[in-house]
N, C-alpha and C positions, 0 to 999 in steps of 0.2 A: 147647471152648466159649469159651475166653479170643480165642480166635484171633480164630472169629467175630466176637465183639462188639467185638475192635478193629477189624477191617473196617471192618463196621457204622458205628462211631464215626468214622472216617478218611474214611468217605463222606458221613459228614454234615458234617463237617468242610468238605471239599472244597466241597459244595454251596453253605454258608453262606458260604465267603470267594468261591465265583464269583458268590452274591448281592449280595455287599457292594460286591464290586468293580464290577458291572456297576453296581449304584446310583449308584457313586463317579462314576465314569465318565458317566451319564447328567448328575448335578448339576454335572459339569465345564465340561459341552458348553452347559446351560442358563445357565451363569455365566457364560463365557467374551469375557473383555472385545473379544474381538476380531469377536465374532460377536455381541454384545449393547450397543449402542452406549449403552443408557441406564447403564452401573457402568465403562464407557471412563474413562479418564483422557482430560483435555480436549487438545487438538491443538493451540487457540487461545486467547488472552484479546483480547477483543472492546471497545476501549473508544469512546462516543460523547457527545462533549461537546455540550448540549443548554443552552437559554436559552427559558422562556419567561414575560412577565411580570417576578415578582421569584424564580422561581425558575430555578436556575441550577445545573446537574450534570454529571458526569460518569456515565453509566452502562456499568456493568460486567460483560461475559458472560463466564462458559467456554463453548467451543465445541466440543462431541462429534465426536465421525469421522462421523456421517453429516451435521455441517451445524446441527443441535440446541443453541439458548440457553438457560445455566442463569445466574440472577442470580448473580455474586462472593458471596460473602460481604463484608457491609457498604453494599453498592452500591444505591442509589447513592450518590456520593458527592459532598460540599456544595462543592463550588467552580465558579469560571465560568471557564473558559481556552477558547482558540479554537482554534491552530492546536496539533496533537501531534506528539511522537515517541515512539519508546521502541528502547531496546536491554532486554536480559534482564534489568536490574535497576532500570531506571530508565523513569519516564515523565516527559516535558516537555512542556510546555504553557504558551501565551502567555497572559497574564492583565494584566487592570485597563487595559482597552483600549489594549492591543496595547503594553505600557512593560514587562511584568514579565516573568521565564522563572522558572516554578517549576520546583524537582526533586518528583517524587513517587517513594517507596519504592515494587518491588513483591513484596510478599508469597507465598507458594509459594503461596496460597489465589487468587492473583490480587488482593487487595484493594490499595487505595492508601493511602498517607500522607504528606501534605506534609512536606519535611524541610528544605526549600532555598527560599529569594525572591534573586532577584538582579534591579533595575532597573536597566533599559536608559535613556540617554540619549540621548532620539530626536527632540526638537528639534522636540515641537510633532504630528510626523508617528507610524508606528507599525510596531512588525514585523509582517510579512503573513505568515511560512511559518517553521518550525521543521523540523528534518530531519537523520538521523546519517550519517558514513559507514558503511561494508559490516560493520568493527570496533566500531562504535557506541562509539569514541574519543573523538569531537568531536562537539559539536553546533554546525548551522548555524543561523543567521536572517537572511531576509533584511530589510530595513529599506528601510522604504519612505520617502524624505527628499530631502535636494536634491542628494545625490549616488549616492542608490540604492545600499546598501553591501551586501556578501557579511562578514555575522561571523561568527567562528569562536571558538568557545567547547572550552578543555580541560575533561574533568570527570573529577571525583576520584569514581572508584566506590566508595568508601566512604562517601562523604558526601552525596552527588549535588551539590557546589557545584561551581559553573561559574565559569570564568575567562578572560577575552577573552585569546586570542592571536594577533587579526588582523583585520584589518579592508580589505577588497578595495573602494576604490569603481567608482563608472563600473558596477555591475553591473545588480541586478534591477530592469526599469523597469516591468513589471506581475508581482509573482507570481510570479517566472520561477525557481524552486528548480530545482539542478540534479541533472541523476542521473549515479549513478556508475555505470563499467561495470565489469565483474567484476575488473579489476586493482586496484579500489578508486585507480587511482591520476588516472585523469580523469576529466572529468564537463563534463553539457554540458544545455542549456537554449535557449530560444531565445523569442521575442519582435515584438511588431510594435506599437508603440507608435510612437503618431500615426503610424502605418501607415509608418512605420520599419523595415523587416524586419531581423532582425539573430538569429543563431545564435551563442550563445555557450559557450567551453570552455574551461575550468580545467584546473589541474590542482595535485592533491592535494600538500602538501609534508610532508617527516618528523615536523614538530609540528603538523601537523594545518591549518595556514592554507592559504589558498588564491591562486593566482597565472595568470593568465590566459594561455595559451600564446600564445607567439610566431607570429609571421608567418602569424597564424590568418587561412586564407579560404577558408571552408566552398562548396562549390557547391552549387547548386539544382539544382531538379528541372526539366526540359527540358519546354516547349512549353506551359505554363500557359494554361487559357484567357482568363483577364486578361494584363495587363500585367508581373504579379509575385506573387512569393507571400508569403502572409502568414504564419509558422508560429506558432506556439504552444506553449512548453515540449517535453520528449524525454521518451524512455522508455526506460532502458536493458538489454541482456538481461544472461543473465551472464558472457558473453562478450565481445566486443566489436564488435557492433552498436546500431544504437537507432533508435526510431521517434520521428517526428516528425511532427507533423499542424500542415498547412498550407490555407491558403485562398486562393484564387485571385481578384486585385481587379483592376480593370485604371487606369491614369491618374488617373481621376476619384474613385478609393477607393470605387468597386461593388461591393461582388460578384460574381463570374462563374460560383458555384457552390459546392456543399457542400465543406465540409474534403475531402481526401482524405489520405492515409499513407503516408509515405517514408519510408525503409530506407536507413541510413545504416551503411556500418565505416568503423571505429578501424583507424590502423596505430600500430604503436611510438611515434611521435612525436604521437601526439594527433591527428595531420590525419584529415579526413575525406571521405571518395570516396562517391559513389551510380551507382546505374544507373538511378534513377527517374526517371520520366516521368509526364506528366498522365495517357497511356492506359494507365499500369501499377498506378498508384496508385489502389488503392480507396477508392470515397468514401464517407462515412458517413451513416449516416442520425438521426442524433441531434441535430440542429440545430447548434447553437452548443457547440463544444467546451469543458468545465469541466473536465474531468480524464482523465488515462489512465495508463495502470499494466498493468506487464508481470509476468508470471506468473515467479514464482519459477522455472520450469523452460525459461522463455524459449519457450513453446511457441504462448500466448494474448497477446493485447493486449485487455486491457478498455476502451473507450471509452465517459465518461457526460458527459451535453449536455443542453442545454433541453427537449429530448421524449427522452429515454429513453435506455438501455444499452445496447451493441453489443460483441459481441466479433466478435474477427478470429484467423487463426492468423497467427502471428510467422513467418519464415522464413528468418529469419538475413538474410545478402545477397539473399537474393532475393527478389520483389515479395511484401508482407502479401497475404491473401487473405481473403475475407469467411467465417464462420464459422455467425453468427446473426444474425436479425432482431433485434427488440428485445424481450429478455425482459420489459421493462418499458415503457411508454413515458412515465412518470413523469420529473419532472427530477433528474436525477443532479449532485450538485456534489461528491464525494469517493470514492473506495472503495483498499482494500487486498486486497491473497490472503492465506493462512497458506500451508502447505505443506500440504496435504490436500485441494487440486485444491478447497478454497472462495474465493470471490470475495463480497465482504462491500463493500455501498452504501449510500450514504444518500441520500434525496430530504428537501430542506427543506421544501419544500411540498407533499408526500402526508401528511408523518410519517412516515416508515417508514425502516426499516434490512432492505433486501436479503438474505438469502445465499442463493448461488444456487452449486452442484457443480458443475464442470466439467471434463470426461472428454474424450475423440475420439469417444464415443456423443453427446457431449452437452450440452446443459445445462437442467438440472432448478432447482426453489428445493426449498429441504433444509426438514425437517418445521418448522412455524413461522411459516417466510417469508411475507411481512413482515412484521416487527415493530412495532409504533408507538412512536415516540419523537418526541413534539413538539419542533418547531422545532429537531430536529438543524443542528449549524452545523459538526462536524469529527467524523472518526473515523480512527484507528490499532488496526493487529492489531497482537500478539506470539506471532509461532510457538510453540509448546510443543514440538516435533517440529523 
């Protein structure tokens, strides 16, 4: 009889812990941050500096793995700054038309709090772009004034106070911030000011200032349909390539046609070689170029202009290649990636803030897309990932 009834008991036993367990197991699969994007840790923190009227912010997203904006905690947040940065612990931002660099803390929640004011003496004129190296060591600005200067600011990661240790002039004559290539150690930009064509490359020094390489003389792109090319800023992979979008004018400073996109290596010495041509180089369809930005995995070129957004696929040396129409055709004046294949844009005059996925299947806009955010004027991501 005893036997029996431990059986009995041993099998119910049995049954109740395969019930429990299969429970466990089902609540596993229904939580599971990896397959449940809304209890995901955020990938991104998404900030976008906005002005309109006498209201003036920063607002603040976490950004889920599928694309998904949730407000910071705090956000937004009460200051006016223009141009950003940020490294993992720090956001920068120009402020009190275009004289100040504040430090902002940032918070594991993503929130911000000013901690730092440093003014610049800018002689009447004002900085136009803020921006780290690879190590988010240094920050740059460039200044826009009568000698167009490259400064280089050390920052003390504990405090976020910044401290001039150099000053490059002869540099930025519109806007022209430069990108670094994956050796963090050169960087390069380019320009056409009063139709000036002019490519320019730095290079990185141990304290972090910056010094323009020697016997620099970058070639062009072969057989333009004008007279010459116009380019406008670089984009660097994380390698040592970069794209560069130019436009084609001829004598009289016409036009001869849309931007198109050159591919440009790096050898050891900072010099640079292309194989581009006017009939290799894809042309855009975005009107007037405002910004462009290469994908964390060097794979995508994101380009935004007067009518709308185009990506391209990057291809190391060899010719970009067209990708997408224009997921928007709204005016694009900024965007960033995170590292979760999102590409995140702002249009001034829609309102809205972009995000849009982008795969080799693809590109979709992630649940939300677009956002409204009146008279956005700058936005910067911070990888989480």
């Amino acid at each position: 009889m005893f036997s029996i009834h431990r059986t009995l008991l041993l099998a119910l036993l049995g049954a109740y812990a395969s019930t429990v367990l299969a429970s466990a197991q089902a609540t596993t699969s229904q939580t599971d941050p990896s397959t449940d994007p809304s209890i995901s840790s955020p990938v991104a923190c998404v900030y976008v500096a906005s002005s309109k009227g006498s209201t003036e912010q920063i607002n603040g997203y976490a950004a889920l793995p599928n694309g998904s904006l949730t407000a910071i905690p705090g956000s937004p947040f009460p200051y006016n700054v223009n141009y950003m940065a940020v490294n993992s612990a720090w956001l920068f931002g120009i402020a009190n038309v275009d004289e100040d660099l504040y430090s902002f803390s940032i918070a594991a929640s993503g929130a911000l709090t000013l901690k730092d004011q440093l003014t610049v003496v800018t002689n009447g004129d004002g900085l136009i772009s803020d921006y780290l190296d690879h190590t988010g060591a240094t920050l740059y600005a460039d200044l826009y004034s009568t000698n167009n200067d490259y400064l280089s600011y050390s920052i003390d990661q504990l405090t976020g106070q910044l401290t001039q240790v150099g000053d490059l002039a002869g540099g930025p004559p519109n806007n022209s911030r430069v990108s670094f290539i994956g050796n963090n150690e050169f960087a390069y930009s380019s320009s056409c000011y009063h139709f000036g064509p002019e490519i320019i490359g730095v290079q990185r020094n141990t304290d972090g200032t910056l010094s323009y390489l020697s016997n620099f003389n970058p070639p062009y792109p072969k057989g333009p349909a004008g007279d010459f090319w116009c380019p406008w800023r670089a984009a660097a992979d994380p390698t040592d390539h970069l794209a560069v979008a130019m436009q084609p004018y001829n004598g009289n400073w016409v036009s001869q046609g849309p931007y198109q996109l050159a591919t440009y290596t790096v050898d050891s010495s900072g010099n640079l070689t292309t194989t581009s041509t006017s009939s290799n180089m894809p042309k855009v369809a975005v009107g007037t170029v405002n910004d462009y930005w290469m994908s964390p995995n060097g794979k995508y070129l994101a380009v935004g202009g007067s009518t709308g957004l185009q990506i391209f696929h990057f291809n190391g040396a060899n010719p970009i290649t067209k990708f997408t129409g224009l997921p928007t055709a709204n005016r694009i004046i900024q965007m960033f990636w995170d590292n979760a294949n999102h590409l995140y844009a702002i249009s001034d005059t829609a309102g809205k803030l972009y995000v849009f996925t982008v795969t080799s299947t693809g590109v979709t806009q992630a649940p939300g897309s677009p956002h409204s955010i009146a008279t956005s004027q700058s936005i910067i991501v911070l990888p989480k990932m």
